[in-house]
C-alpha positions in Angstrom: 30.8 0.6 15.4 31.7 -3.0 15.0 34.9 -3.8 14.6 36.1 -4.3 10.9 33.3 -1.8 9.7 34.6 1.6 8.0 33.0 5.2 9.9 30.9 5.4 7.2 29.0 2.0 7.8 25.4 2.6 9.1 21.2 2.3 7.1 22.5 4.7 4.4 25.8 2.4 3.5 23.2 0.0 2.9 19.9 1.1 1.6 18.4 -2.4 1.4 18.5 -2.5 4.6 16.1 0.4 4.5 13.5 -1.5 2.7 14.4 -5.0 4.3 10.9 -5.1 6.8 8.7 -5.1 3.7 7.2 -7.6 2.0 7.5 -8.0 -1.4 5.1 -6.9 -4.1 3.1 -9.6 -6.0 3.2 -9.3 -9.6 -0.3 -8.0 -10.3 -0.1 -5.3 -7.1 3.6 -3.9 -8.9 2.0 -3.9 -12.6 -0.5 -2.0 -11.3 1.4 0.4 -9.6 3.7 0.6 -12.3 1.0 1.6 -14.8 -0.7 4.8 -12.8 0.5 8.0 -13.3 2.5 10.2 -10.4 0.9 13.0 -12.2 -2.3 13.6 -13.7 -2.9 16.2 -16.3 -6.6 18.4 -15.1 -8.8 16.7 -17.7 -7.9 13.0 -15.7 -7.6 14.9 -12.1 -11.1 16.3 -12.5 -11.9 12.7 -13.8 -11.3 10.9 -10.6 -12.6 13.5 -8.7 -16.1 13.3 -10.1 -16.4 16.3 -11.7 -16.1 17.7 -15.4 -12.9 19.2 -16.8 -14.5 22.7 -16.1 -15.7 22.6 -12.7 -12.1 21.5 -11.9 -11.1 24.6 -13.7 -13.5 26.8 -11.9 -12.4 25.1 -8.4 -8.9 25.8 -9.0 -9.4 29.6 -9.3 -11.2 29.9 -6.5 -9.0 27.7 -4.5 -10.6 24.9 -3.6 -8.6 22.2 -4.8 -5.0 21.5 -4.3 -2.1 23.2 -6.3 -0.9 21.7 -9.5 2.8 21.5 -9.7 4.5 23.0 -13.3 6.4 20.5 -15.4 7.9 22.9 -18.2 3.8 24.6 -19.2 1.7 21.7 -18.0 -0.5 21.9 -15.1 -0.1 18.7 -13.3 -1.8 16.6 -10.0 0.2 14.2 -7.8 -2.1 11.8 -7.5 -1.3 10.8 -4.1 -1.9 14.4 -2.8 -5.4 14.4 -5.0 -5.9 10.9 -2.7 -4.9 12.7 0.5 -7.5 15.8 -0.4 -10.0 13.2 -0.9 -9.8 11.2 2.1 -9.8 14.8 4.2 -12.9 15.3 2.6 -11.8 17.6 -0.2 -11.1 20.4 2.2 -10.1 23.6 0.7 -6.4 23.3 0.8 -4.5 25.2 3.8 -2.6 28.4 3.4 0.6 29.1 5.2 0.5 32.7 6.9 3.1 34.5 8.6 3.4 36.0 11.7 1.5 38.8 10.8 -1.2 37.1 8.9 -0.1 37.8 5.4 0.1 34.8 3.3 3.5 33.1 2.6 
């Protein structure tokens, strides 16, 4: 610790410091970011996907495509795990199993 610095002085005293190594975004790369979703509803999920509203449907149930989270009764998408299926070549998503192989 240097001297004149309180105990509690460190990355997390100052979280710009976290984010000080990255470059700023331009205005057209943070408008665009700004304007897509987090979460995608199953009609715009199955939309970027490729496929209709009721394949995804279908694909769900039979567990081929990643879970939605709840948000109150919607069925949402991150769409940055729906981009991380994708580029893994939309594997069917991994189950956790215990030590006995019943799932989690």
């Amino acid at each position: 610790m240097k001297s004149g610095e309180h105990p509690g002085a460190g990355p997390l005293a100052r979280p710009e410091a976290a984010f000080a190594d990255r470059e700023p975004l331009n205005r057209s790369s943070a408008l665009q970011l700004a304007t897509q979703p987090l979460l995608l509803s199953a009609p715009n999920a199955a939309l970027i996907c490729g496929v209709s509203e009721r394949t995804w449907w279908k694909l769900l149930v039979l567990g081929l495509v990643p879970k939605p989270v709840s948000l109150g009764r919607r069925r949402l998408w991150s769409r940055t795990v729906l981009e991380d299926w994708v580029a893994s070549s939309c594997r069917p998503p991994t189950t956790e199993r215990t030590l006995h192989g019943r799932l989690a």
